[in-house]
C-alpha positions in Angstrom: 11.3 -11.4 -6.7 11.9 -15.0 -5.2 10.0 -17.0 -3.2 10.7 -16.0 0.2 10.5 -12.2 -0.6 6.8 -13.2 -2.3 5.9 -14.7 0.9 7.3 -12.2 3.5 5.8 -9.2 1.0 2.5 -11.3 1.6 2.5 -11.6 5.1 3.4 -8.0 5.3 0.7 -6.8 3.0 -1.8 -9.3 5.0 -1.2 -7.4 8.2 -1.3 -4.1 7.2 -4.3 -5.3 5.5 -5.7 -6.6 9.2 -4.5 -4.0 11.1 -6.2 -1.4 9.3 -9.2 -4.0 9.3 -9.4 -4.3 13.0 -9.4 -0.2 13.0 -12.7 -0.7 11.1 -14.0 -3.2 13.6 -15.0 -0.5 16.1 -16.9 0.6 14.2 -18.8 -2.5 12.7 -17.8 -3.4 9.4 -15.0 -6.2 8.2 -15.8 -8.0 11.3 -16.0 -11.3 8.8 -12.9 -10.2 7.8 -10.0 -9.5 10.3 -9.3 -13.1 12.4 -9.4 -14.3 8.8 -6.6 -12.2 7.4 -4.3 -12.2 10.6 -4.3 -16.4 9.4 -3.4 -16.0 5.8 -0.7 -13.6 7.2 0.7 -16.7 9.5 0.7 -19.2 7.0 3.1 -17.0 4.3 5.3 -16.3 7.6 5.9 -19.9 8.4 5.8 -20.8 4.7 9.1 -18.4 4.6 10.6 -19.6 7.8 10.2 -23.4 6.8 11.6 -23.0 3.4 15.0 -21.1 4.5 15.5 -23.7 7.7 14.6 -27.0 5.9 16.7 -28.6 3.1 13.8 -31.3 3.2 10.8 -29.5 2.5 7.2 -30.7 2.5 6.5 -29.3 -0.8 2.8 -29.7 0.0 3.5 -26.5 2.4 3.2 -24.4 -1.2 0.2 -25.9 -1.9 -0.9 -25.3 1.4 0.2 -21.4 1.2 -0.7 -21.2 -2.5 -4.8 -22.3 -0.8 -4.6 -19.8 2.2 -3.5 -16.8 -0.3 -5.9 -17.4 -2.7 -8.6 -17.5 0.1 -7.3 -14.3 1.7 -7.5 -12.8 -1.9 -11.2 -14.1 -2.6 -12.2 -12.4 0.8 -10.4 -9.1 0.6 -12.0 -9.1 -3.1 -15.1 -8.8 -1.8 -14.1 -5.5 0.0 -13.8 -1.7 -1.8 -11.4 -0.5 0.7 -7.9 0.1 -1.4 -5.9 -2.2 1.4 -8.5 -4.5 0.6 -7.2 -4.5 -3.0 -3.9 -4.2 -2.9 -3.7 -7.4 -0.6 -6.3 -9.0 -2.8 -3.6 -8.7 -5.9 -0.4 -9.7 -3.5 -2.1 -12.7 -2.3 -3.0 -14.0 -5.8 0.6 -12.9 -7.4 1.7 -15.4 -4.2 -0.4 -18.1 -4.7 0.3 -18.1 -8.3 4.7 -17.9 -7.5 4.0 -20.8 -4.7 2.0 -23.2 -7.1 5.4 -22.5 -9.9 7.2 -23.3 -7.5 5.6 -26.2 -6.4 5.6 -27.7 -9.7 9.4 -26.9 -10.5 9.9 -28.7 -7.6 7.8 -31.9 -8.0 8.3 -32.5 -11.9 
């Protein structure tokens, strides 16, 4: 899987994540959790779009991605719902392809 397919499978993952989240909202629990996702979601989104309209990237955009995901997958760890999981583990396997990327890029 390339890059772009990491990040859109992340975003996707994220807001499935959030929408079953905000579900759970009415009735009072991952209310730490939802605005937070929905973000983590954006940044892989407009990670992708940048990288596939911009031959100059800011390279520091992975980085910047690469933080987001692996704050999205320290807060959805902390959950024991299955989405909760599953975009736990597809936030880190992103963070982990944006920082390999980020240092092909730069060395």
């Amino acid at each position: 899987m390339d890059l772009n397919q990491t990040l859109a499978l992340c975003a996707s993952v994220c807001e499935d994540c959030a929408a079953v989240g905000f579900s759970r909202i009415q009735y009072g629990t991952l209310k730490k959790w939802w605005p937070t996702d929905r973000d983590y979601a954006d940044v892989c989104s407009l990670t992708a779009k940048v990288l596939m309209l911009s031959s100059e990237l800011d390279y520091t955009r992975l980085l910047n991605c690469e933080k987001a995901c692996r704050m999205c997958a320290e807060v959805c760890s902390g959950y024991d719902q299955e989405h909760c999981r599953i975009c736990a583990k597809v936030c880190l396997r992103c963070a982990d392809i944006c920082r390999s990327y980020y240092q092909k890029l730069t060395h």
